[in-house]
N, C-alpha and C positions, 0 to 999 in steps of 0.2 A: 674516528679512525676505524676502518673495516677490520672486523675479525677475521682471523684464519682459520676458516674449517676445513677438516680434511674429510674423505668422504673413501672410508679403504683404501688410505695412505696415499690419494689423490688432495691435492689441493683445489680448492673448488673456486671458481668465479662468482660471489655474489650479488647479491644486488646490490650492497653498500658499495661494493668497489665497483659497480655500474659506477654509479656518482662520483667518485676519487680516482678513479686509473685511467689512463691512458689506454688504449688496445693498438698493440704494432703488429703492423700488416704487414709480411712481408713481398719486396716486388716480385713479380713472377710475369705479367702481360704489361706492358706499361700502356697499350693504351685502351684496357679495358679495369685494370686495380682501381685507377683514379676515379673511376665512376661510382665502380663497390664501394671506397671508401665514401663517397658522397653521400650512398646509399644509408649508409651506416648512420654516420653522424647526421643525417636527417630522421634516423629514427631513435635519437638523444644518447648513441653510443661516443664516448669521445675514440676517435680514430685518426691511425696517424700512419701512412704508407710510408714505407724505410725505402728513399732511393737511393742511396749509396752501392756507384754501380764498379768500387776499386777493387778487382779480381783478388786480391792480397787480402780479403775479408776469409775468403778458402783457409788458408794459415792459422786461421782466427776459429773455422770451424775445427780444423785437424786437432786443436790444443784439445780438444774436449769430446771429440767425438769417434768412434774405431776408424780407422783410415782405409780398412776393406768397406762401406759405406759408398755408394753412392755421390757422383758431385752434387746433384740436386741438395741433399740434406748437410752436406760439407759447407755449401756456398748460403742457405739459411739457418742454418745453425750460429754459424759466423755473422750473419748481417743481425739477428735478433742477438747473441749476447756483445757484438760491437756497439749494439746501441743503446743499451740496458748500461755496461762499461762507459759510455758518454753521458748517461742519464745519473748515475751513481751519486756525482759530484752534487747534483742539485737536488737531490731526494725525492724526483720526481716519482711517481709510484706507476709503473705499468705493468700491464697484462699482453699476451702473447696469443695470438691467434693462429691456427695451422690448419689446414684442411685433411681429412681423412677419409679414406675411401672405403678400406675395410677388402680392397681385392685382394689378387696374388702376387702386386708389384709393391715392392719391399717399402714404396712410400708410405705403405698402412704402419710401417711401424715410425716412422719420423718421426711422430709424438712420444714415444718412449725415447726415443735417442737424444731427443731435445728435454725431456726432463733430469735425464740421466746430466745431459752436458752442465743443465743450470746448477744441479748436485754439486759438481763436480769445479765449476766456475765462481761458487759460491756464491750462488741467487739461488735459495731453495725455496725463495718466501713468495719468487714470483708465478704468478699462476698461470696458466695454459689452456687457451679455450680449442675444442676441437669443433670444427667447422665441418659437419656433416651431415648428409639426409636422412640416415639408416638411425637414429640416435645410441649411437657405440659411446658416449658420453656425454652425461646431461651436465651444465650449470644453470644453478639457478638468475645468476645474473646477465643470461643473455640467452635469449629464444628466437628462434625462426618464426618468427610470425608471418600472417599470410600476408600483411602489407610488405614487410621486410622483404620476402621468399619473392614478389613482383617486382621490386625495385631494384633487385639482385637481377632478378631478369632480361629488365626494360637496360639497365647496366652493361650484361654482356652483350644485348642485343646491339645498342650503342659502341660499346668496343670494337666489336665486329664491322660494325657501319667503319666507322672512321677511320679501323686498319686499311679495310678494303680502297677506301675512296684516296688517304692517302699514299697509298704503295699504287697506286696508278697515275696520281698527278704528281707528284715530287720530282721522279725522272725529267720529267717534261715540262717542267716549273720556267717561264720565263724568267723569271725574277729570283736571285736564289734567296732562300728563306720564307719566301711569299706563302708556301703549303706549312710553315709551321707556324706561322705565325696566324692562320687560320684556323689553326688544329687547338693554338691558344684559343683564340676566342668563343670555338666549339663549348672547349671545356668549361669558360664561365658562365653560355647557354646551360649544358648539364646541371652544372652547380646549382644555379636557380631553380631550373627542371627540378629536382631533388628534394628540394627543401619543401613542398608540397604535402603538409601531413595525413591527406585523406588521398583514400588509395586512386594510384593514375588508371588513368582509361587506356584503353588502346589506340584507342582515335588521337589523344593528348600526345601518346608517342611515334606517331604516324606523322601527324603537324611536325614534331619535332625531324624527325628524320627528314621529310621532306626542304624543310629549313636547311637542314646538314650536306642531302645532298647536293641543293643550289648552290651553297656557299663555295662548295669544293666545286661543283660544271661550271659557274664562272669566274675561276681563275683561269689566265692566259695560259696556254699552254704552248710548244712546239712538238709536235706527234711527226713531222717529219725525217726524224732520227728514225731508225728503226734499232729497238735494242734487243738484246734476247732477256727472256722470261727466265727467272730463274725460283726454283719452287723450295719452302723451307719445311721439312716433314721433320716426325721424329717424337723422339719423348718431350711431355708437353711440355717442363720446365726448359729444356735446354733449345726449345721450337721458340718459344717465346721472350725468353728471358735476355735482355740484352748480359746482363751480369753472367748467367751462365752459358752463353753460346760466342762469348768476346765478341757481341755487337756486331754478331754476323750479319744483320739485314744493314748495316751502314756500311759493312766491308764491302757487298755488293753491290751498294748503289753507287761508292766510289767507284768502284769496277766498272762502271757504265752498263750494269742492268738495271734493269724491274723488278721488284720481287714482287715475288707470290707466295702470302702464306695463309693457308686456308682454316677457316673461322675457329674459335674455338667452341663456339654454340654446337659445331660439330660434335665433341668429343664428350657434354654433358648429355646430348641425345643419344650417342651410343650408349652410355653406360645407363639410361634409363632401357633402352631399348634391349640391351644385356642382360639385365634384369629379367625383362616382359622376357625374352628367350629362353634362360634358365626354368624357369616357372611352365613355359610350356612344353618344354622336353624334359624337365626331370620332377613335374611339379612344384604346387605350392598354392600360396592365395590366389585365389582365382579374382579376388576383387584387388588386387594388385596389381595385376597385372591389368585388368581395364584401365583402372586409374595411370599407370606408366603410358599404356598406348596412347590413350586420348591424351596426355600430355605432350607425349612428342606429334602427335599430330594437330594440337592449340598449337604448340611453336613454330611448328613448320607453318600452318596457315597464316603466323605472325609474320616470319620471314620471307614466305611467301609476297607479303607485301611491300617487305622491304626490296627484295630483289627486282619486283615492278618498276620501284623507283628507280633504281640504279641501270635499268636497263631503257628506260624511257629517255632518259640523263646520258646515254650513251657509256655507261660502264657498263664493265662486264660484270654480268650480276654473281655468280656462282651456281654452284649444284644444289637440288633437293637434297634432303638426309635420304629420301627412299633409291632414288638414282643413284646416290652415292654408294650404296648398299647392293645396287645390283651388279656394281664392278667389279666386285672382286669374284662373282658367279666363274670355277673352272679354277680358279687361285689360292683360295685362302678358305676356307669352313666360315660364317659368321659365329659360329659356337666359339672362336680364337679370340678370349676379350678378358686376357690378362695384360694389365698393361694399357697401352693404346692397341693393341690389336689388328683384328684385321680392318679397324680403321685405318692406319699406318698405311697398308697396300693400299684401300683406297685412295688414298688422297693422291701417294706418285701414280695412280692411274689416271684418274681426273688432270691430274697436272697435263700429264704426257699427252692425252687427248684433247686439249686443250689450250695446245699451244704452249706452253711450258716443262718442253721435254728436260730441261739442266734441274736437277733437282740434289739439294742438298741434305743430306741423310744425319739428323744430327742425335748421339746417343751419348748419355752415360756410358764410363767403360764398365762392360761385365754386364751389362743391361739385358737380361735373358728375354725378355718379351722384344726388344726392335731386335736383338738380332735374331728370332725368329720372323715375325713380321714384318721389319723394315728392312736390313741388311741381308737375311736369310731369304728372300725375293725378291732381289733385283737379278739373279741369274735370270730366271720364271723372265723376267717383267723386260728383258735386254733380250730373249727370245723372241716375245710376242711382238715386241715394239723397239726394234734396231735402233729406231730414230734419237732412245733415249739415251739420256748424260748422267748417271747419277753416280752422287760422290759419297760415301758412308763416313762423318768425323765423328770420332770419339773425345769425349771429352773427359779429361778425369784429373785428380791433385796432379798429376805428376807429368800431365802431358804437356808435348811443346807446341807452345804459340807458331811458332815457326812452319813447324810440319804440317799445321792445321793448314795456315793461310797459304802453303805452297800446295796440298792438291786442292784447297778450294780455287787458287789460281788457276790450275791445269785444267781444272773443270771450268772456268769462266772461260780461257783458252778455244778450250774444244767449243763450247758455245760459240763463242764470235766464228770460229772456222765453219761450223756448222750453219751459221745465220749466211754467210756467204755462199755458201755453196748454192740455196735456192733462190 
């Protein structure tokens, strides 16, 4: 049985509980987590992604955590001790994984609030690993290594793939279920892909993707509908998270759109590239900042290769990270990268140039960074570009479902009138 060390009143991850604990992951992208977790337990971590997507888990986080907070840490607060609470009964032992940023957006402090809850829930035995580059907290029983830190990669690189390829055929699916039940089989490729214990090539992830994107170009389609584009921006848990945005991207495609929600490979390049900017307008390591640059520029020339394929395939590939960067030039300062930043503006700008002017605005309530960069620019962005639709929803404990889905309606509305018109 692992001992409990503490390490200044932290509890620590060791290596014996490497061997004995479970690690829960909580959902936040669902179709880029499942790769991470692959990732994981191929490099002998046992992992286990919590899909439990019944919004009444919120309830579960309020018992234990301050109710001025954030939904994002309401809704995993709640899904990590509802399933610790389920696990109780059988004495299974697990560990808690969270990510930390260390910026100005209040999710640097989630890990205290979730130790605080376990306190408070009475689980103080179980331990909490922080998941981050900058190391703000070491255990000894789980390390970034450089094999891990690739397969995390080649992961969201794959997320990314397979969001994109299915929010373009799904709409247009002859057969209903036919794009899910592709997106199955994807993932037992991955799974295999994964379990691979010497480190992958790029070339090995290239094969693969190219695999991914044929499976997806030949399924049947009907592309004679013409539907409108509808783009999902915002803060990244509630952009992503079916659990915390009430399964916005399925609300939509009942609605008889498309969605488009753009990468999240995006949003780990700004914050390197955030980085690199800090350090050369206020200083610092100057070999950190090489090492940040040539990193987002290895990714971009990864993705770079990917988007060949998807444009070759007849999808639409997406934006460069450097393109993406020059749109907000006259809008937003790039120095704005509390939060998602002036990422956020770019991405409704890309949208809107790109054929998906309907964009839906999704925030935490009280969310100081989108409602400067997301909500606090769409006046700016309804100046420059009339043509756009965008709808700002907040999310929080206490909002109504109801209200949400009636202006996301008004805004599908306006779309369809708007798709008429030209």
């Amino acid at each position: 049985m692992a001992e409990l060390i503490y390490e200044n009143g932290r509890l620590l991850f060791t290596a014996e509980m490497r061997r004995e604990y479970t690690i829960l992951v909580p959902q936040m992208a669902p179709y880029h987590f499942d790769f991470v977790v692959d990732a994981f337990t191929s490099e002998g971590y046992r992992a286990e992604l919590l899909k439990t997507t019944d919004y009444d888990l919120i309830h579960e986080g309020m018992k234990y955590a301050h109710n001025d907070i954030c939904v994002p840490a309401m809704l995993v607060i709640g899904q990590f001790i509802d399933a610790i609470k389920k696990r109780a009964l059988t004495a299974e032992k697990v560990a808690l994984i969270i990510t930390q940023t260390g910026g100005g957006c209040r999710a640097s402090n989630y890990i205290a609030l979730l130790r605080k809850a376990l306190v408070k829930a009475g689980f103080p035995h179980v331990p909490v690993i922080s998941l981050n580059a900058g190391g703000l907290e070491k255990n000894p029983g789980f390390r970034l290594t450089p094999r891990l830190l690739h397969k995390v990669h080649d992961a969201m690189m794959f997320g990314d793939l397979v969001m994109t390829l299915i929010n373009q055929v799904r709409p247009y699916e002859t057969s209903q279920g036919a794009t899910n039940a592709v997106h199955e089989q994807v993932k037992v490729w991955l799974e295999q892909y994964f379990q691979h214990r010497r480190f992958l090539t790029w070339r090995r992830h290239h094969r693969m993707s190219k695999r991914i994107v044929k499976a997806f170009a030949d399924m049947p389609v009907d592309r004679t509908i013409d539907k409108p584009k509808v783009g999902i921006v915002g803060e990244i848990y509630v952009k992503y998270s079916p659990l915390g945005n009430n399964h916005l991207e399925a609300t939509l495609e009942a609605e008889g759109c498309e969605v488009v929600t753009p990468p999240l490979y995006d949003f780990f390049l700004y914050s390197f590239d955030s980085r690199a900017h800090d350090i050369r307008r206020y200083g610092g390591p100057r070999l950190e900042k090489i090492v940040l640059t040539w990193l987002v520029g290895y990714v971009e020339w990864r993705r770079g290769k990917v988007r060949s394929l998807l444009k070759r395939a007849g999808f639409a590939p997406g934006i460069a990270y450097k393109d993406l960067k020059h749109l907000v030039d006259g809008f937003i300062d790039v120095g704005t990268h509390s939060g998602e930043g002036w990422l956020l503006t770019a991405e409704m700008i890309d949208l809107i140039r790109h054929g998906a002017p309907n964009i839906v605005c999704t925030q935490p309530f009280g969310c100081l960074p989108n409602h400067i960069a997301g909500k606090g620019m769409i006046k700016k962005l309804k100046k420059y570009y009339p043509e756009s639709n965008i709808v700002a929803i907040d999310f929080d404990t206490s909002a109504s479902k109801i209200n949400q889905l009636n202006r996301i309606n008004l805004m599908v509305s306006n779309a369809f009138r708007n798709q008429e018109k030209k």
